[in-house]
Structures are given as C-alpha cells and as structure tokens.
Z-matrix of the N, CA and C atoms (Angstrom, degrees):
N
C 1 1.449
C 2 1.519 1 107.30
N 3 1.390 2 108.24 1 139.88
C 4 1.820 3 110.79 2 -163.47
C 5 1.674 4 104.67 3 -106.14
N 6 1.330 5 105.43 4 -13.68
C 7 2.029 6 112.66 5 -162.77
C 8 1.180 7 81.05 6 -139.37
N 9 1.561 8 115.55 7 156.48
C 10 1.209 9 162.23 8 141.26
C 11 1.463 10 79.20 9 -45.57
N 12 2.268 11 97.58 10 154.72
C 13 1.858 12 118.35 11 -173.85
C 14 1.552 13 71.71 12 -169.42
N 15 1.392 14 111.63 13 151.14
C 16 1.589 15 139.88 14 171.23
C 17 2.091 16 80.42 15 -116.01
N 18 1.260 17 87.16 16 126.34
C 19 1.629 18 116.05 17 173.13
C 20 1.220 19 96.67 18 -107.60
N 21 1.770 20 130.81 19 135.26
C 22 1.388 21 126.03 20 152.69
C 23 0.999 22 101.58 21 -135.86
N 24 1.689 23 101.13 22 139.02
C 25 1.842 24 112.66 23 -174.31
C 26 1.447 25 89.20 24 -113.62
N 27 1.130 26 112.33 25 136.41
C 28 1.919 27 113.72 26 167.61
C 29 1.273 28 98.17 27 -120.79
N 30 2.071 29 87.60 28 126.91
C 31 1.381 30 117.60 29 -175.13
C 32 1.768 31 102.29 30 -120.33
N 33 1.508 32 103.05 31 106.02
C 34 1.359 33 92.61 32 168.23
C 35 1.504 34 105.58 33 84.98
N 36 1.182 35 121.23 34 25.84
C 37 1.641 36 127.85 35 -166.58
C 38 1.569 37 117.82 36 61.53
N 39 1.423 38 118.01 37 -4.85
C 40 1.437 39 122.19 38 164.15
C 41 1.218 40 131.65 39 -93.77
N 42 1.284 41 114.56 40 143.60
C 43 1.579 42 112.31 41 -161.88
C 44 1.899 43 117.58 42 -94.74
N 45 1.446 44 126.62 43 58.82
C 46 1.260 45 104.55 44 173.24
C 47 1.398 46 121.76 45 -48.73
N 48 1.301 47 130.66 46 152.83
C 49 1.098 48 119.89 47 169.30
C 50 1.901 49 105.90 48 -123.14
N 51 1.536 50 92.35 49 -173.69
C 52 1.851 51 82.42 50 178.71
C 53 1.503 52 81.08 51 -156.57
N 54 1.524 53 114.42 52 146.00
C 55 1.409 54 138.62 53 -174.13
C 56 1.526 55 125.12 54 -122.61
N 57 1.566 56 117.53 55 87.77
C 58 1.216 57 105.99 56 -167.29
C 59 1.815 58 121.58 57 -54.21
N 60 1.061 59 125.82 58 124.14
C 61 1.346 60 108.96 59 159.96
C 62 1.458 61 115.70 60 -120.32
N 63 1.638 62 124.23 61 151.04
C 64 1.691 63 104.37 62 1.29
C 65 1.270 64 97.83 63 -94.53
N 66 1.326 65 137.25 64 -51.71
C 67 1.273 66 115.99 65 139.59
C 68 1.539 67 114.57 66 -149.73
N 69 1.388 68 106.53 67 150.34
C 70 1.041 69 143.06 68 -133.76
C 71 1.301 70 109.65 69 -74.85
N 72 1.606 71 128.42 70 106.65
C 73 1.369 72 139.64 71 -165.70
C 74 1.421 73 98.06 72 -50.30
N 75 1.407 74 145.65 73 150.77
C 76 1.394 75 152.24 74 129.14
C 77 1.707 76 105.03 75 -31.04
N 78 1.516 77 95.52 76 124.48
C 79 1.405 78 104.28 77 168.12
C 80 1.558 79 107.57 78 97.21
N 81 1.586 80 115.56 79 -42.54
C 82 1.520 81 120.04 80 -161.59
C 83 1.622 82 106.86 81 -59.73
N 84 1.439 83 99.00 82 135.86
C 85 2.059 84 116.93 83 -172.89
C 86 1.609 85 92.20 84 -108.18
N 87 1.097 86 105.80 85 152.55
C 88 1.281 87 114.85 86 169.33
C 89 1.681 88 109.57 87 -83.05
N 90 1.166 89 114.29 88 123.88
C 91 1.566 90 119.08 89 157.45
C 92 1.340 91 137.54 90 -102.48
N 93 1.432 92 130.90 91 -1.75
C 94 1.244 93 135.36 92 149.09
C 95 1.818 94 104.82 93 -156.17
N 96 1.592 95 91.85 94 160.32
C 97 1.755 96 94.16 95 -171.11
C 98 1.690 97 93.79 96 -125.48
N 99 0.995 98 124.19 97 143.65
C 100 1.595 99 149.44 98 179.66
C 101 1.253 100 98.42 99 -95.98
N 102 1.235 101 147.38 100 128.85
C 103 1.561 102 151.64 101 93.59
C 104 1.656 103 118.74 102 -0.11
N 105 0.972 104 126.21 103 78.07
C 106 1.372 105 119.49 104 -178.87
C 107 1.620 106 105.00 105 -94.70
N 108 1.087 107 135.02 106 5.31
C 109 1.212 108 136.80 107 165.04
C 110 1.369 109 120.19 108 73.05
N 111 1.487 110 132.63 109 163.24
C 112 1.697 111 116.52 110 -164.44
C 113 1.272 112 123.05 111 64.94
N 114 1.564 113 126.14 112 19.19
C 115 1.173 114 126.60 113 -168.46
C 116 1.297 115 141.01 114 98.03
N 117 1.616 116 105.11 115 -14.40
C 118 1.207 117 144.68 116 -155.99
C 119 1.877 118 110.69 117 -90.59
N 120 0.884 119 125.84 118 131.55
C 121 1.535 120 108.15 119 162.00
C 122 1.809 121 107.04 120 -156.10
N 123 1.221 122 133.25 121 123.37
C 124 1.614 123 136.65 122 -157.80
C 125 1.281 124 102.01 123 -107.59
N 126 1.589 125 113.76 124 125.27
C 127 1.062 126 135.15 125 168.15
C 128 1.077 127 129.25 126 -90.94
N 129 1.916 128 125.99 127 119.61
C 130 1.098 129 130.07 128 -157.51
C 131 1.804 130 119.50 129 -118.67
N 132 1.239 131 148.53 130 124.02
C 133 0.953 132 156.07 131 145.54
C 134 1.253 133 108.95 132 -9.31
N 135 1.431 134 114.27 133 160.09
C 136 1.699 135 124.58 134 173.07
C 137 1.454 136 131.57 135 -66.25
N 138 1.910 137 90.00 136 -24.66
C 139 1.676 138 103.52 137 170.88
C 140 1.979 139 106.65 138 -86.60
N 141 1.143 140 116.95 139 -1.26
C 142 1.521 141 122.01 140 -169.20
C 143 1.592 142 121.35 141 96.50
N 144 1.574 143 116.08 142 2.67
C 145 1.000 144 113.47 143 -177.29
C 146 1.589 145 134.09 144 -90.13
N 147 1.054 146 126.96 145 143.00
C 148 1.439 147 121.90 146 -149.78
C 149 1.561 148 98.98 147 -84.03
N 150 1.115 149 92.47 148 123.17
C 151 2.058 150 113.81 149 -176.72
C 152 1.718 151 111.72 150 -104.80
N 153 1.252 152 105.34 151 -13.47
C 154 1.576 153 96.72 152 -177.25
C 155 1.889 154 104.54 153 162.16
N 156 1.426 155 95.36 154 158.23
C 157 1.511 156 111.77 155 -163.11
C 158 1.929 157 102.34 156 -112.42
N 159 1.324 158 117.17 157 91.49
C 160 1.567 159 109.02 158 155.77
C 161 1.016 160 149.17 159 -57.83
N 162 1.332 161 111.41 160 68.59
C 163 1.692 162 118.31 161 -177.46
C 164 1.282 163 114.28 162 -39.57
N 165 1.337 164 144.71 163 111.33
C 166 1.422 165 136.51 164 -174.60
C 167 1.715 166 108.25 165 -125.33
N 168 0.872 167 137.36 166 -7.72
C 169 1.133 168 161.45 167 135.19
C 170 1.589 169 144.90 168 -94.59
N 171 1.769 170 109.28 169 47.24
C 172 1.421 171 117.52 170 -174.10
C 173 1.434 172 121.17 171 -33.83
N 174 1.408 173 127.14 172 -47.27
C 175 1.524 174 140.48 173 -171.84
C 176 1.632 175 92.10 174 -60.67
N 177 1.192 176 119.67 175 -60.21
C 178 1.639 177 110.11 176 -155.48
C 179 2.036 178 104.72 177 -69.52
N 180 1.679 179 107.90 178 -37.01
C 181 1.214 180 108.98 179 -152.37
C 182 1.561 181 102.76 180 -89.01
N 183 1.590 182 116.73 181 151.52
C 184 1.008 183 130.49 182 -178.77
C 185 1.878 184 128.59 183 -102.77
N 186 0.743 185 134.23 184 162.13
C 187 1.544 186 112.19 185 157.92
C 188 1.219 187 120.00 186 -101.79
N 189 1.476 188 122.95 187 30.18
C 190 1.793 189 128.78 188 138.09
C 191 1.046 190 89.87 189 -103.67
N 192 1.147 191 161.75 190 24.96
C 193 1.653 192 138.20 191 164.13
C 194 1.706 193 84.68 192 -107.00
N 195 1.878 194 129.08 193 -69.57
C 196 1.570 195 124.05 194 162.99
C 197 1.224 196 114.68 195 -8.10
N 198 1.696 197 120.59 196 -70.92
C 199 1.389 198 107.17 197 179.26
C 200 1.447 199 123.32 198 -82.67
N 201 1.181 200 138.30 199 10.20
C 202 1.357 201 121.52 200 144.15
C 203 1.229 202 106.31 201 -59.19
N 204 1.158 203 141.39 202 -39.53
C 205 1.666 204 136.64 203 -155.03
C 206 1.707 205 108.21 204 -82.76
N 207 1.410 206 109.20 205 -50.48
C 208 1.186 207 106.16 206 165.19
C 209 1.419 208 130.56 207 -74.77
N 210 1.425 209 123.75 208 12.42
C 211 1.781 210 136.79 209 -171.36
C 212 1.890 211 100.05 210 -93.03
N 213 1.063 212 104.74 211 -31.62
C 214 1.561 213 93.81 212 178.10
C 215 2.141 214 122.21 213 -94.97
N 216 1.325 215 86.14 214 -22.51
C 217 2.084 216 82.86 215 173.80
C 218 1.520 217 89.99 216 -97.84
N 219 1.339 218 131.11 217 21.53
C 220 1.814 219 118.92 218 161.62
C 221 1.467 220 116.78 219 77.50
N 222 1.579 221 89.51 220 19.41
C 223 1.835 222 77.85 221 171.60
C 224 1.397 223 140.45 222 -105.14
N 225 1.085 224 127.56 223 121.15
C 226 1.477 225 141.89 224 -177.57
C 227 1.982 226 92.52 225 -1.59
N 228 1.158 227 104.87 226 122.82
C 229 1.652 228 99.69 227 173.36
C 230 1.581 229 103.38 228 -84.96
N 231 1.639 230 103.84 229 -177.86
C 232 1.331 231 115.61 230 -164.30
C 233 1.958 232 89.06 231 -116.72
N 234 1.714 233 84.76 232 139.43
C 235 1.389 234 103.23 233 -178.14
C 236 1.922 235 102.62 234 -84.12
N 237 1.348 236 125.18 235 160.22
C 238 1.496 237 129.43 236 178.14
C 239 1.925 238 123.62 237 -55.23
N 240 1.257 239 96.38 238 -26.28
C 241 1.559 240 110.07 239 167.02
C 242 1.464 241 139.16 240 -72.35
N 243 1.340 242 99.97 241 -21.71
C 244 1.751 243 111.26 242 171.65
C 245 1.478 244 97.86 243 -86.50
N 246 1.066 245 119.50 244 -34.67
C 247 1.800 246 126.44 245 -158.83
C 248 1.671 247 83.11 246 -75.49
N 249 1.431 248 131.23 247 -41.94
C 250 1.750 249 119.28 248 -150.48
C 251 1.709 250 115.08 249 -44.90
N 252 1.451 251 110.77 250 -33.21
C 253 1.129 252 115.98 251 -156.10
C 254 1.636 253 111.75 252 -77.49
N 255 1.626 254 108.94 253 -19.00
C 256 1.371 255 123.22 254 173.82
C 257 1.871 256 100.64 255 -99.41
N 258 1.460 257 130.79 256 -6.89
C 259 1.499 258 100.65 257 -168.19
C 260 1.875 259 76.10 258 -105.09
N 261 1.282 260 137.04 259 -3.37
C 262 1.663 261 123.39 260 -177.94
C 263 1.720 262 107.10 261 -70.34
C-alpha cells in the first residue's frame, strides 16, 4: 500500500476506525498495540515499527491529539481532511 486509507469497521452502530501509518507495507500483521490514550492506541510491526493508529473512540479523539502520537516514532502527521469523516 503506497497512501494512507481511514478504514471504518462499525461495531454496534459505532464507528472505530484504524489509520494505517504511514503507509502500510503489503503483508505487515500487527504484533503489539500501545495505549496511546484519548482513544488512541498504535499499532506496531514485529520489528517495532508503527503500522497504524486505532481509533477506538472517534467522539473523544482529535487529530492534534493523532498527531501527538504519531510525532515521536517519526511519522508523517495527519492533515485536518482525512480526520473530517470521523470528527462529523
């Protein structure tokens, strides 16, 4: 995969979503997930590298709270327009 995609699974009529960053090698599984708090939780590869962001709480989380989370493993932050479809 060459671009960033906002995935939404609706569970229960609610929309978590999950955000590959930055984007998401072919094939890559998640092997451990981080708590980033605010709704937030970062999904990491087998080598530790960050593969994607689990929005599990759309209402609370922001995309300045997203890019704090992605500002420290170096990943390309998210601009206000991919986020619209989860802050409506």
């Amino acid at each position: 995969m060459k671009h960033r995609y906002l995935e939404v699974t609706f569970r229960t009529g609610k929309p978590p979503g999950r955000l590959p960053v930055p984007a998401q090698p072919a094939g890559a599984k998640v092997a451990r997930t981080s708590d980033a708090g605010q709704g937030l939780r970062l999904d990491f590869d087998a080598r530790g590298t960050p593969i994607g962001v689990e929005i599990t709480a759309p209402a609370i989380a922001t995309v300045g709270q997203l890019n704090v989370v992605l500002a420290p493993p170096g990943v390309a932050l998210v601009e206000p327009e991919p986020w619209a479809p989860l802050a409506a």
